[in-house]
C-alpha positions as CSV (number, residue, x, y, z in Angstrom):
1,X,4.5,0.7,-16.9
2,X,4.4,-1.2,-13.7
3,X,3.6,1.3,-10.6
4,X,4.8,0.7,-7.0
5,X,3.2,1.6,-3.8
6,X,3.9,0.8,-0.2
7,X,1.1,1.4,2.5
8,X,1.5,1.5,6.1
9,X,-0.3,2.2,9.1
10,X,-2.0,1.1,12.5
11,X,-2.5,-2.9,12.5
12,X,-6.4,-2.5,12.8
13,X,-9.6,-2.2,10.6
14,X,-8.6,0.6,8.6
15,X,-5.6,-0.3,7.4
16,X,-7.1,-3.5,6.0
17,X,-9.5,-1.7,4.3
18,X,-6.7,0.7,2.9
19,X,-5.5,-2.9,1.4
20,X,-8.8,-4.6,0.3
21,X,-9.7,-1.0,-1.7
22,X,-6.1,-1.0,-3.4
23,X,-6.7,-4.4,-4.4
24,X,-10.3,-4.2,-5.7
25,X,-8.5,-1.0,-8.4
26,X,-6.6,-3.4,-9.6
27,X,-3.3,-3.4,-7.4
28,X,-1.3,-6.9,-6.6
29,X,0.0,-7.6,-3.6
30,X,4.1,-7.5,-3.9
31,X,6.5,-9.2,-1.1
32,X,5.4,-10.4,2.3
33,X,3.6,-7.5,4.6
34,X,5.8,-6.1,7.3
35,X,5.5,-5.5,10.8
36,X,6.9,-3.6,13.5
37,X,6.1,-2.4,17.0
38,X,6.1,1.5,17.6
39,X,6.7,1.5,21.3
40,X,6.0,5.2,21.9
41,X,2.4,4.6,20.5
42,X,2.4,1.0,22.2
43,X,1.0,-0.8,19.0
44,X,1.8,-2.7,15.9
45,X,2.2,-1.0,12.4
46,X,1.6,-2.4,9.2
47,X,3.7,-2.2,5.7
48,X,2.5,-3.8,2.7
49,X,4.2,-2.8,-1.0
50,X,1.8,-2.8,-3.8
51,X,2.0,-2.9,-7.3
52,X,0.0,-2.3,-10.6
53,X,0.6,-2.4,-14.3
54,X,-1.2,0.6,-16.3
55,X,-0.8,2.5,-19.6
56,X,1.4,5.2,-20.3
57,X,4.9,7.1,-19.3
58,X,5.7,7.4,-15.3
59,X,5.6,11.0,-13.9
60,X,6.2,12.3,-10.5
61,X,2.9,13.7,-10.8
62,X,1.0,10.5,-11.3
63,X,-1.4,10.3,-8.7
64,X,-0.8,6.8,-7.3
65,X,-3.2,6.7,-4.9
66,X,-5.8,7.8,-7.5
67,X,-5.3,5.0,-10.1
C-alpha cells in the first residue's frame, strides 16, 4: 500500500531535519514543497507531502509517523 504524509512547519533547521529523517526511513519526496508567509508570526512555513510504499492493509491507526 502506498502511505501519504504532508509535513509542515517553520522554514528553519528543524524542519529540514523533520525531512532528511523521513527520507532516510524510506519516504520519497511527492510534488513540489510549499510555502507560505504567516504574517501574525512574521515568518515563512514549510509544506512538503511525502510518500512511502510498505506491506499490508491501511488503517487509521497506522502510525505514520512511526514507519
Amino acid at each position: 500500500m502506498r502511505l501519504y504524509r504532508y509535513l509542515t512547519g517553520p522554514d528553519d533547521a528543524t524542519f529540514c531535519h523533520r525531512v532528511s529523517a523521513a527520507l532516510a526511513r524510506g519516504w520519497s519526496l511527492h510534488g513540489q514543497p510549499t510555502l507560505c508567509y504567516d504574517s501574525d508570526a512574521k515568518r515563512v512555513i514549510c509544506g512538503q507531502a511525502i510518500v512511502k510504499e510498505v506491506e499490508g492493509e491501511y488503517s487509521p491507526e497506522l502510525d505514520l509517523a512511526g514507519l
